[in-house]
C-alpha positions in Angstrom: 15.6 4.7 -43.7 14.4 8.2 -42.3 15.7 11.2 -41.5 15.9 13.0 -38.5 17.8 16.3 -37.8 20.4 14.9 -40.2 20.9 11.7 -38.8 19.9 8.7 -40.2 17.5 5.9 -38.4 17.0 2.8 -39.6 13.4 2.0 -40.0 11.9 -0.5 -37.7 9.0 -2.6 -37.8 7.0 -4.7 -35.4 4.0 -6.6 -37.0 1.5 -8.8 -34.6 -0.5 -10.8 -35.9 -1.8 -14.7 -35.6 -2.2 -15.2 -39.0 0.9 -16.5 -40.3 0.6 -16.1 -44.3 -0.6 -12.5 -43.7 2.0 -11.5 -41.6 4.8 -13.1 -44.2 3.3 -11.9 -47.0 3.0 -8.3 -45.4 6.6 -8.7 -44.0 8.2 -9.4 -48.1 5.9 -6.4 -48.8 7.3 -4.2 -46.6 11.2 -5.2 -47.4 10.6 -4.7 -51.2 9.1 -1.2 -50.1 11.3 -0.4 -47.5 14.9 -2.4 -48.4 16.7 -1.2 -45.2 14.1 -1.6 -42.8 14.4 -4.1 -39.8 11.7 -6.4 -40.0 10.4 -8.8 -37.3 7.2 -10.6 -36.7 5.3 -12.1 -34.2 2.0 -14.9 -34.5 1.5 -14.5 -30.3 0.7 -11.0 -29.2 1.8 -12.3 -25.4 5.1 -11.7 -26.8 4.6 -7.7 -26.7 4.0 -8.5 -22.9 7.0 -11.0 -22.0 9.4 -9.0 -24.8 8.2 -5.1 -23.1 12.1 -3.8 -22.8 12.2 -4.0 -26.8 9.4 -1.9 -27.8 11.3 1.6 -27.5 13.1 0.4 -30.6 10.4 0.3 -33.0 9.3 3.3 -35.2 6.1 1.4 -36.3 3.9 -1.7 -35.1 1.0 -2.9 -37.0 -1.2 -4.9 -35.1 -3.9 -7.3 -35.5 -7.1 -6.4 -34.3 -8.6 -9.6 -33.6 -6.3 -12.1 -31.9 -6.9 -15.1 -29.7 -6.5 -14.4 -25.8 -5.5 -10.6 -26.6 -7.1 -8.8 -29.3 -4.7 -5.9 -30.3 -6.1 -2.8 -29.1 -6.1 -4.6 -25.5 -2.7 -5.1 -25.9 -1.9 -1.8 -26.9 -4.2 -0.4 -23.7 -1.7 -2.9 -21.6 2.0 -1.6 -23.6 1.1 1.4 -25.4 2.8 3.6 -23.1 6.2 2.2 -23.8 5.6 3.1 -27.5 5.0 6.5 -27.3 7.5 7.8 -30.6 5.8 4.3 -32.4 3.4 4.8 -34.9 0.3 2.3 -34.6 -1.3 0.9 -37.7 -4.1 -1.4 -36.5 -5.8 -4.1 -39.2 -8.6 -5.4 -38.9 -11.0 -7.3 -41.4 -14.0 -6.5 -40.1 -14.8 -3.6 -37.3 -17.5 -2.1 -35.5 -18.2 1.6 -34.4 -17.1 0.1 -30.7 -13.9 -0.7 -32.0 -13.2 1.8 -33.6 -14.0 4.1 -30.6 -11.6 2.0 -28.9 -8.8 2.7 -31.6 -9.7 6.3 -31.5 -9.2 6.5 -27.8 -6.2 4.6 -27.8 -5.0 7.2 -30.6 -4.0 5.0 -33.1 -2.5 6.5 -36.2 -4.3 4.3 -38.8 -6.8 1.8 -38.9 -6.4 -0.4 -42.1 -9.1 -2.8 -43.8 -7.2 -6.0 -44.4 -9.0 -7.1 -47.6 -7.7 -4.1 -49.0 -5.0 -4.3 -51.7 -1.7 -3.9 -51.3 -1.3 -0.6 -52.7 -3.9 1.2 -50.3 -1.9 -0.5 -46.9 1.3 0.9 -48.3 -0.5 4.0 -48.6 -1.6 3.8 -45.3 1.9 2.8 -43.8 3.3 6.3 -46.0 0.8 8.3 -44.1 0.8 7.4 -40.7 5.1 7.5 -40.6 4.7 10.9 -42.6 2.7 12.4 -39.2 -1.2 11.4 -40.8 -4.0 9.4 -39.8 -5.2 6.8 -42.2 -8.4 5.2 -41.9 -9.9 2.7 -44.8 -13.0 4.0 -46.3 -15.3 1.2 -45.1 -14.1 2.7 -41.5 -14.6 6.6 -42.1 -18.1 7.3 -41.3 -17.4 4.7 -37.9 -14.4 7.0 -36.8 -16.4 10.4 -37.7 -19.1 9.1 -35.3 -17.2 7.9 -33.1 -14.8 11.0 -32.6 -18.0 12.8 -31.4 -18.1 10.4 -28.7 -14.9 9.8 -27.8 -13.2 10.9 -24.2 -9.9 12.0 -23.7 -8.2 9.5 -22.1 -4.3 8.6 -22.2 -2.5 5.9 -23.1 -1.6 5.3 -19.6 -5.6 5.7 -18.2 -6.4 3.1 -20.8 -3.6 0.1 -19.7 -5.1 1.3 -15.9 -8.3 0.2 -17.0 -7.8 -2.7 -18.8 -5.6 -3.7 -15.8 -8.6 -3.2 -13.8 -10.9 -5.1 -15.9 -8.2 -8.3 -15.1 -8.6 -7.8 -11.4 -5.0 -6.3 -10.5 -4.8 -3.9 -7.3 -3.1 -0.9 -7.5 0.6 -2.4 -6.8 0.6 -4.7 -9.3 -0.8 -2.0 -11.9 2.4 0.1 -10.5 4.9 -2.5 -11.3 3.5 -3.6 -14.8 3.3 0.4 -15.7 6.8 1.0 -14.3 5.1 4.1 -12.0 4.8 4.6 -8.1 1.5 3.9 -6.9 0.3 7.0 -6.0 0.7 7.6 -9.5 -2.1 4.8 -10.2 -4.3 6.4 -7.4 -4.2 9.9 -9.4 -5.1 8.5 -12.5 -7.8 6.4 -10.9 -9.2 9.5 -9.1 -9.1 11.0 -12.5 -11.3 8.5 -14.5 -13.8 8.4 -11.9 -14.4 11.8 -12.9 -14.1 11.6 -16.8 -16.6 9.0 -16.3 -18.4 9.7 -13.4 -18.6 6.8 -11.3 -17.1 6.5 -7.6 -16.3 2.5 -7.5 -13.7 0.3 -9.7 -17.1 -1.5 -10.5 -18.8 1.1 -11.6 -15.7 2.2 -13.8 -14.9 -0.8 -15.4 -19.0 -1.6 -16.1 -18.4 2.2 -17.6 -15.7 1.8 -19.7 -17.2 -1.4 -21.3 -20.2 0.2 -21.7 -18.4 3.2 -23.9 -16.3 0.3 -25.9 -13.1 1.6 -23.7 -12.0 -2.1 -22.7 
């Protein structure tokens, strides 16, 4: 449990990920480290996306990186926004400097190795719920690089454009971001500009160009 201005949360954590024996073995990890946390687990990361009303309630998610149909940092582009006091601990057992961008941008917390030992992913859960980023050590010199590149984009301009990338118009990106859609037309107006194109083409062809979607 955690502490906050004297009052006592319990500590709850979402993990997504497709591989079964990882995500149970992960989960028993976790409830021997953390006895009073709540614990749930999910092999489709669709779930995030049918299940949306339930995020608020989590203090930390770690996501797979590589999924079938939905890799995780798309599906954190698509629901981040409604898991803005979450921390995000994304694994991943391989990654390029594309990825990583892409975690970066999303402002993940940590970015974990999966072959690492147990030890070093407690480690990293310690630090990214203590306020830190955490990234493994094969993954350092990717996210160095990759911060030099990296625009500033929020949560919210990121789910716009991997709704974009989908095909969905304006409305539909309104209702699935719970905003009007004037608010949509702002943000689009303002990614045109971060990176300087005039079209939605253009834009998404950009933004998968600079590992953004």
């Amino acid at each position: 449990m955690q502490r906050y201005r004297d009052k006592v949360v319990t500590l709850k954590i979402l993990i997504v990920d497709d591989h079964r024996l990882f995500a149970d073995a992960l989960s028993i990890t976790l409830k021997n480290a953390y006895p009073e946390a709540d614990i749930t687990t999910c092999e489709q990361p669709r779930w995030l996306l049918e299940n949306r009303q339930q995020l608020p309630q989590f203090n930390l998610v770690i996501l797979d990186q590589a999924m079938p149909d939905l890799d995780g940092l798309s599906l954190l582009g698509v629901v981040g926004r409604l898991m803005t006091d979450a921390k995000v601990l994304v694994c991943s057992g391989s990654a390029t400097e594309v990825t990583v961008r892409r975690a970066l941008q999303l402002k993940v917390n940590g970015f974990v190795d999966k072959s690492e030992p147990v030890e070093k992913i407690l480690l990293a859960i310690r630090e990214v719920m203590a306020g830190r980023s955490y990234y493994s050590e094969s993954f350092r010199l990717m996210a160095g690089n990759a911060a030099e590149e990296t625009l500033t984009l929020t949560r919210q301009q990121l789910a716009i454009l991997a709704m974009l990338q989908e095909g969905h118009g304006n409305k539909e990106i309104a209702r699935q971001l719970f905003v009007s859609v004037n608010t949509i037309k702002t943000h689009l107006r303002l990614l045109y500009e971060k990176l300087e194109v005039s079209n939605r083409t253009a834009c998404i062809d950009k933004a998968r160009n600079l590992g953004l979607i």
